[in-house]
Biotite code that builds the C-alpha atoms (Angstrom):
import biotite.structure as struc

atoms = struc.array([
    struc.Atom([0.000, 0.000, 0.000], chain_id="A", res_id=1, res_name="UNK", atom_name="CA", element="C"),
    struc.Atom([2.829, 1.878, 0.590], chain_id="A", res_id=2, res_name="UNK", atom_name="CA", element="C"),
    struc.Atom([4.226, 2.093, -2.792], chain_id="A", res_id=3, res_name="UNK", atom_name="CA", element="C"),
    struc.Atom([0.939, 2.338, -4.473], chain_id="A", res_id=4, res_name="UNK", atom_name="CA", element="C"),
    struc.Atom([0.789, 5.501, -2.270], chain_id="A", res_id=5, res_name="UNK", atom_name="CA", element="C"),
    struc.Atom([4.670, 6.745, -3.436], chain_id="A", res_id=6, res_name="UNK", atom_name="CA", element="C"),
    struc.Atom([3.289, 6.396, -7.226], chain_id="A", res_id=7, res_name="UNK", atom_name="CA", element="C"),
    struc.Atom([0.425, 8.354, -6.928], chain_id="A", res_id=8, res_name="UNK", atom_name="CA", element="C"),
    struc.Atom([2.237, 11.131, -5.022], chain_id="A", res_id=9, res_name="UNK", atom_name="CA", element="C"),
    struc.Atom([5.620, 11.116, -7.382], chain_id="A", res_id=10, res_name="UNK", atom_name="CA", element="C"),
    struc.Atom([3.590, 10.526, -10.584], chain_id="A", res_id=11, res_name="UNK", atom_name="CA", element="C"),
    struc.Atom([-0.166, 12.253, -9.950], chain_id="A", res_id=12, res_name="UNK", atom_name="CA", element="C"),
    struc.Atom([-1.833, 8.916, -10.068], chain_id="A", res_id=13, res_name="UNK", atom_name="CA", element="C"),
    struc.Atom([-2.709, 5.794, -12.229], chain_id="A", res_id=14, res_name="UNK", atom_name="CA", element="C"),
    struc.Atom([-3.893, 5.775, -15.971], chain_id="A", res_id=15, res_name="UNK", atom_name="CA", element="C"),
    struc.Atom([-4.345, 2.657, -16.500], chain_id="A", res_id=16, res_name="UNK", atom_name="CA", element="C"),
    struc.Atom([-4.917, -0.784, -13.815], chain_id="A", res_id=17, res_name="UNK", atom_name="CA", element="C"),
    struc.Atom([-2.181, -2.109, -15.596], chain_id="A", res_id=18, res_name="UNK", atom_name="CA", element="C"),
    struc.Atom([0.090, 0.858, -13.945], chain_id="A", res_id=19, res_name="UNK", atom_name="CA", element="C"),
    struc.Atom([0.746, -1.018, -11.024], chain_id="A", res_id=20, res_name="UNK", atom_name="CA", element="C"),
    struc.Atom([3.450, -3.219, -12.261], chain_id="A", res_id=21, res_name="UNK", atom_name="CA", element="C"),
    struc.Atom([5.471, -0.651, -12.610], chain_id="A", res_id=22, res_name="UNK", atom_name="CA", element="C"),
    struc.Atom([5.431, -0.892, -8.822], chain_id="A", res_id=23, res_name="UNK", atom_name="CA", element="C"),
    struc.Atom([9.012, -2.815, -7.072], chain_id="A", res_id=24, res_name="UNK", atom_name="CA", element="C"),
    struc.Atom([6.712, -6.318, -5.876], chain_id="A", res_id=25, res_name="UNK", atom_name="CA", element="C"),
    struc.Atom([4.045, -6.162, -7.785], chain_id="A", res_id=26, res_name="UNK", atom_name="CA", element="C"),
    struc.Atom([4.118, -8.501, -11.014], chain_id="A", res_id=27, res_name="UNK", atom_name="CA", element="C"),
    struc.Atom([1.863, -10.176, -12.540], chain_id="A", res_id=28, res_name="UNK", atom_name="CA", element="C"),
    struc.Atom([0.163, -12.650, -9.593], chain_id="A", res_id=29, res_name="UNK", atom_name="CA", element="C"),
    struc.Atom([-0.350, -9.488, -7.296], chain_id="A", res_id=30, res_name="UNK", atom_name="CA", element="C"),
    struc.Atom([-1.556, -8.044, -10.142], chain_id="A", res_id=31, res_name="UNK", atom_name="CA", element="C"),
    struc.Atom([-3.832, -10.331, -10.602], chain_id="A", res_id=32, res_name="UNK", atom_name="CA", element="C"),
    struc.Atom([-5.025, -10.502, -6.947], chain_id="A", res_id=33, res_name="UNK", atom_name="CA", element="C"),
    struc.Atom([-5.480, -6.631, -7.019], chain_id="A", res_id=34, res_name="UNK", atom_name="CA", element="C"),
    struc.Atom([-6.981, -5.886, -10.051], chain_id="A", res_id=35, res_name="UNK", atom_name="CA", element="C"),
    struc.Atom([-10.123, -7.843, -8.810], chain_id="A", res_id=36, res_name="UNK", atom_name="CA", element="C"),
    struc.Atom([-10.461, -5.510, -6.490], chain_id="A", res_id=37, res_name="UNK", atom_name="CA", element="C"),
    struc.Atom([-9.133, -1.737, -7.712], chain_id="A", res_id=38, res_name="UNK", atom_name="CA", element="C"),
    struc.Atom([-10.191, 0.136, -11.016], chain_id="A", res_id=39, res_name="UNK", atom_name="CA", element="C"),
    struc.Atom([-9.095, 3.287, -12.228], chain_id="A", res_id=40, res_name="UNK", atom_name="CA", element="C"),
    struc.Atom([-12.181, 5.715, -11.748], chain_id="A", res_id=41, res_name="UNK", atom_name="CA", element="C"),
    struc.Atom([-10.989, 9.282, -13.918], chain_id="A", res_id=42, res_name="UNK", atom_name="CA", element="C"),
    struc.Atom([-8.066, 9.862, -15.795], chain_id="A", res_id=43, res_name="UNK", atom_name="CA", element="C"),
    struc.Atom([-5.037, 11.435, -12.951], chain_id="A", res_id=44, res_name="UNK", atom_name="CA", element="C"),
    struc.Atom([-3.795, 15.061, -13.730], chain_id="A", res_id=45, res_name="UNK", atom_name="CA", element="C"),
    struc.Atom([-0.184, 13.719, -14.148], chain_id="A", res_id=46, res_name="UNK", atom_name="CA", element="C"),
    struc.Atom([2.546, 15.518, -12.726], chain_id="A", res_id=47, res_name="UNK", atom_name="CA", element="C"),
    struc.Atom([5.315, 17.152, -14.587], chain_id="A", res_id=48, res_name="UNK", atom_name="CA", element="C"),
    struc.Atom([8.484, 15.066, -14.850], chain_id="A", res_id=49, res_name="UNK", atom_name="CA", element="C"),
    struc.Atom([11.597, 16.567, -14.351], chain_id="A", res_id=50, res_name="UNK", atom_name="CA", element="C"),
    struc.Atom([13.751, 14.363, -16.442], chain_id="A", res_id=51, res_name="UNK", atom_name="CA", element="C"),
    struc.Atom([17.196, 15.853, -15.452], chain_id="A", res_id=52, res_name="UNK", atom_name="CA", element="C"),
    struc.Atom([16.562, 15.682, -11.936], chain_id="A", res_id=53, res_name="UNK", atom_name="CA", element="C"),
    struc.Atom([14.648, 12.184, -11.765], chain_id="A", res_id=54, res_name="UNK", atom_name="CA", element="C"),
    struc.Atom([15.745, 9.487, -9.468], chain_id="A", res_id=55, res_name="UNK", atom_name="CA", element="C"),
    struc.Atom([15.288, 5.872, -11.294], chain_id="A", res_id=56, res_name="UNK", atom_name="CA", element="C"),
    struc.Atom([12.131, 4.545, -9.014], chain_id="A", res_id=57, res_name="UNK", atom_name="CA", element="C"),
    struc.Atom([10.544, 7.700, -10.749], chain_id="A", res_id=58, res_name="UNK", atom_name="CA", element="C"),
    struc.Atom([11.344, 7.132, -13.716], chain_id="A", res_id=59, res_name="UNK", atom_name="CA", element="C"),
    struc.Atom([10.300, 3.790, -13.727], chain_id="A", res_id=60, res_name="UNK", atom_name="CA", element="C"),
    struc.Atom([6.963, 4.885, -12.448], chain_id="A", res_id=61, res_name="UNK", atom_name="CA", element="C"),
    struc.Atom([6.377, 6.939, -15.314], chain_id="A", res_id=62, res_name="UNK", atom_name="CA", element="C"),
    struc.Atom([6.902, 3.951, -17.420], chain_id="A", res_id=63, res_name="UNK", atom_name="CA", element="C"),
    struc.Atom([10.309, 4.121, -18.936], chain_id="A", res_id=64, res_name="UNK", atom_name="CA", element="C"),
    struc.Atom([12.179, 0.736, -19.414], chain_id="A", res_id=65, res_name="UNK", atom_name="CA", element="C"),
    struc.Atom([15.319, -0.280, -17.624], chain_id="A", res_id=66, res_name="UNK", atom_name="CA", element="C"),
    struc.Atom([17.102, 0.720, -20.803], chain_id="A", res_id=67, res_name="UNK", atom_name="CA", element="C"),
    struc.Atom([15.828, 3.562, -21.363], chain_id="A", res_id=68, res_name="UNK", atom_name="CA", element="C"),
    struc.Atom([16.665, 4.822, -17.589], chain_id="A", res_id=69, res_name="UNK", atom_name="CA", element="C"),
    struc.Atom([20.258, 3.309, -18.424], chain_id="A", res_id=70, res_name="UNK", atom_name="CA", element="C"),
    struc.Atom([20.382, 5.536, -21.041], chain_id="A", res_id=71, res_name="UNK", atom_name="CA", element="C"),
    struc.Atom([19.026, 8.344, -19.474], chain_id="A", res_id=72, res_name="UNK", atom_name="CA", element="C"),
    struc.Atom([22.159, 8.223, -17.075], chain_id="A", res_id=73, res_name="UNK", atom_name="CA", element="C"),
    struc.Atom([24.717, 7.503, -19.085], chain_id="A", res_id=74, res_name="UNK", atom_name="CA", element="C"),
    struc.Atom([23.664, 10.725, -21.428], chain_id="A", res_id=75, res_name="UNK", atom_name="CA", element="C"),
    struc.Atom([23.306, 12.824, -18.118], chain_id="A", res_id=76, res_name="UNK", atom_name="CA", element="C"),
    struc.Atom([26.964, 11.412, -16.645], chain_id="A", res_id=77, res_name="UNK", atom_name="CA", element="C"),
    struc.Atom([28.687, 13.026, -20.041], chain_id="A", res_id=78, res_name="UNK", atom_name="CA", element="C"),
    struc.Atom([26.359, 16.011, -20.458], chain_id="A", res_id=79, res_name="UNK", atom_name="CA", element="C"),
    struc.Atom([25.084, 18.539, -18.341], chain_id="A", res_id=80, res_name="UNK", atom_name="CA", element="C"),
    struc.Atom([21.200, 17.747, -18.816], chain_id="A", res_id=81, res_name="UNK", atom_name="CA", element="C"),
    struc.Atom([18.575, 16.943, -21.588], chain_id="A", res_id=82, res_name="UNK", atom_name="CA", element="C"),
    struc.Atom([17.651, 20.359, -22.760], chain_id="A", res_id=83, res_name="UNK", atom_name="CA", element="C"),
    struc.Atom([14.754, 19.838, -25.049], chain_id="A", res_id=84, res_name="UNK", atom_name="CA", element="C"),
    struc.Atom([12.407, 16.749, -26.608], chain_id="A", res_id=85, res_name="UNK", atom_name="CA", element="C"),
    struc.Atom([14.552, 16.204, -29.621], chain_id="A", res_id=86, res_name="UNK", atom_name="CA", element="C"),
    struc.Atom([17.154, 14.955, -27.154], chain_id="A", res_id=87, res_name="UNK", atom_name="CA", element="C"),
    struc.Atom([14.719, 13.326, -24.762], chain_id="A", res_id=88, res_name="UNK", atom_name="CA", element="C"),
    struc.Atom([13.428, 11.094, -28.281], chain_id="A", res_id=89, res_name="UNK", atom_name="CA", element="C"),
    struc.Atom([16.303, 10.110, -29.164], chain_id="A", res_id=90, res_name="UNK", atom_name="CA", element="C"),
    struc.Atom([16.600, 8.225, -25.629], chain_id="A", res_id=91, res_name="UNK", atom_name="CA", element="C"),
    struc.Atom([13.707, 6.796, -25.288], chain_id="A", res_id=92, res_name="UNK", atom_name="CA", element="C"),
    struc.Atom([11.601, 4.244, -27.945], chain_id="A", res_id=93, res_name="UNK", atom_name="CA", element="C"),
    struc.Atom([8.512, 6.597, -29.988], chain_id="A", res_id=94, res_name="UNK", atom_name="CA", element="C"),
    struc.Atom([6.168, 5.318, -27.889], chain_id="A", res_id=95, res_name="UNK", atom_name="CA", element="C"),
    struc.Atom([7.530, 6.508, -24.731], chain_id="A", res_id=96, res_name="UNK", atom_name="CA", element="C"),
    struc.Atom([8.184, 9.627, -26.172], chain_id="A", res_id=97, res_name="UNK", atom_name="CA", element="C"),
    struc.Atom([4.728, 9.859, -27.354], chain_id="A", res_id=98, res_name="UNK", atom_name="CA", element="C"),
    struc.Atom([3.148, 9.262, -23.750], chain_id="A", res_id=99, res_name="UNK", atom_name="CA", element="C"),
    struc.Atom([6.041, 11.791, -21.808], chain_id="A", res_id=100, res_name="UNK", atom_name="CA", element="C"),
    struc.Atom([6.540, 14.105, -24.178], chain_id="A", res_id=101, res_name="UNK", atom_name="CA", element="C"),
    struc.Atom([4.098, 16.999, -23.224], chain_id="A", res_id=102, res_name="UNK", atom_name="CA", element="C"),
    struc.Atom([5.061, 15.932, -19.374], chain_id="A", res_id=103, res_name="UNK", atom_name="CA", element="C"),
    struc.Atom([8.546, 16.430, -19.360], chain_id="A", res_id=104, res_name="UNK", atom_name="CA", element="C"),
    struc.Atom([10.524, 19.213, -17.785], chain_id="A", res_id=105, res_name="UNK", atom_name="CA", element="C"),
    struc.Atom([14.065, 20.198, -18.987], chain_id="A", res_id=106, res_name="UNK", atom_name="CA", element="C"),
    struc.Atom([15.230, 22.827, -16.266], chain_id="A", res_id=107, res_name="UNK", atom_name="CA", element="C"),
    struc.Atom([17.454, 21.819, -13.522], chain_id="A", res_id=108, res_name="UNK", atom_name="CA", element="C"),
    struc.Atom([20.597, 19.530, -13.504], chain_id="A", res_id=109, res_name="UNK", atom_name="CA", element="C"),
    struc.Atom([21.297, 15.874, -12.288], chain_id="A", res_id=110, res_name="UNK", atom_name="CA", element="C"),
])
């Protein structure tokens, strides 16, 4: 309950059931389990993302693969920060993009 509670503060809040694997110890028998008895009632105002200053559990929360976060870091460890979405995109597959890209923040630095 606890980290169903850390994804809705750090994220805004579920768009889909299916969100809560994204959750460390949920896969997909808890999910099962759950989903019986939770359902997503309105679509969450989703918080922004600040992609520069993101710590990996949120980033995972907002959906991005292991990979992606990899890359993430490594492309923040030689540069500064991600300054704009044609950077972000070419981290992260179209699809990702697609869902983050009006969500994303590029001020700050790691």
């Amino acid at each position: 309950v606890t980290k169903i509670m850390e994804y809705r503060e750090i994220t805004g809040g579920f768009d889909k059931l299916e969100d809560l694997k994204r959750i460390k110890g949920i896969g997909d028998a808890t999910y099962q389990k759950l989903s019986k008895f939770l359902k997503v009632s309105s679509a969450p105002t989703k918080k922004i993302l600040n992609i520069n200053s993101a710590d990996e559990i949120t980033l995972k929360y907002y959906g991005l693969s292991k990979k992606e976060i990899k890359k993430i870091q490594t492309y923040l460890d030689k540069n500064d920060r991600i300054t704009d979405n044609i950077e972000f995109q070419k981290l992260v597959k179209k699809k990702t993009y697609e869902e983050l890209k009006d969500l994303i923040n590029y001020g700050g630095k790691k």
